[in-house]
C-alpha positions, 0 to 999 in steps of 0.5 A: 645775205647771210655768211657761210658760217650761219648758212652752216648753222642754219643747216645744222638747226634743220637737220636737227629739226628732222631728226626730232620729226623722225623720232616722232614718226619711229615711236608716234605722233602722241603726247601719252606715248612720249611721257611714258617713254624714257627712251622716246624723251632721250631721243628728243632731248638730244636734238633739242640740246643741239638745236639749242647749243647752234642757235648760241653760236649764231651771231648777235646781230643776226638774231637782232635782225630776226626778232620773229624766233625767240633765241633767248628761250631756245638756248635757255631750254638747252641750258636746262637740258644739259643743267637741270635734266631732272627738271624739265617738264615733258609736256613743254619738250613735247611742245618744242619737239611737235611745234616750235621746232617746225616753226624754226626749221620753216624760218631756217629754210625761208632764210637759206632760201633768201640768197 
């Protein structure tokens, strides 16, 4: 069972998750779309910022114990978010923001819906 402070985060991390699922919906599911538009990469880079800034607040040992979402790497891309903006390479953010971020939100949910 997990404790209230995690089962905030863990709420925080989906709600996030589903605003970068709306984003895609108000300016398109397409990769071609997102790299041309500055606009729909700054709505993207948000949520990614704070998915990644909650997933450093989780406790050691729960990430310890759910080896399956790689921690390491979704904090390492919001430090290059926030350090190294001119950096970043769209394909890879279009790849968090289509794929690894419904991955995270499904294991978000299966978790809270442990208790």
């Amino acid at each position: 069972m997990i404790d209230e402070r995690t089962r905030k985060i863990l709420l925080a991390i989906i709600k996030h998750c589903n605003i970068i699922e709306d984003t895609k919906k108000y300016f398109g599911n397409d990769y071609t779309i997102f790299k041309e538009n500055n606009i729909y990469q700054n709505a993207i880079l948000t949520p990614v910022t704070q998915i990644g800034e909650l997933v450093k607040r989780l406790s050691a040992e729960f990430k310890k114990n759910y080896t399956q979402i790689p921690w390491k790497n979704i904090a390492g891309m919001r430090d290059i978010v926030v350090h190294n903006y001119e950096t970043i390479d769209k394909l890879i953010l279009w790849n968090v923001a289509d794929k690894e971020t419904l991955k995270i939100k499904e294991f978000c949910k299966n978790i809270l819906n442990e208790r």
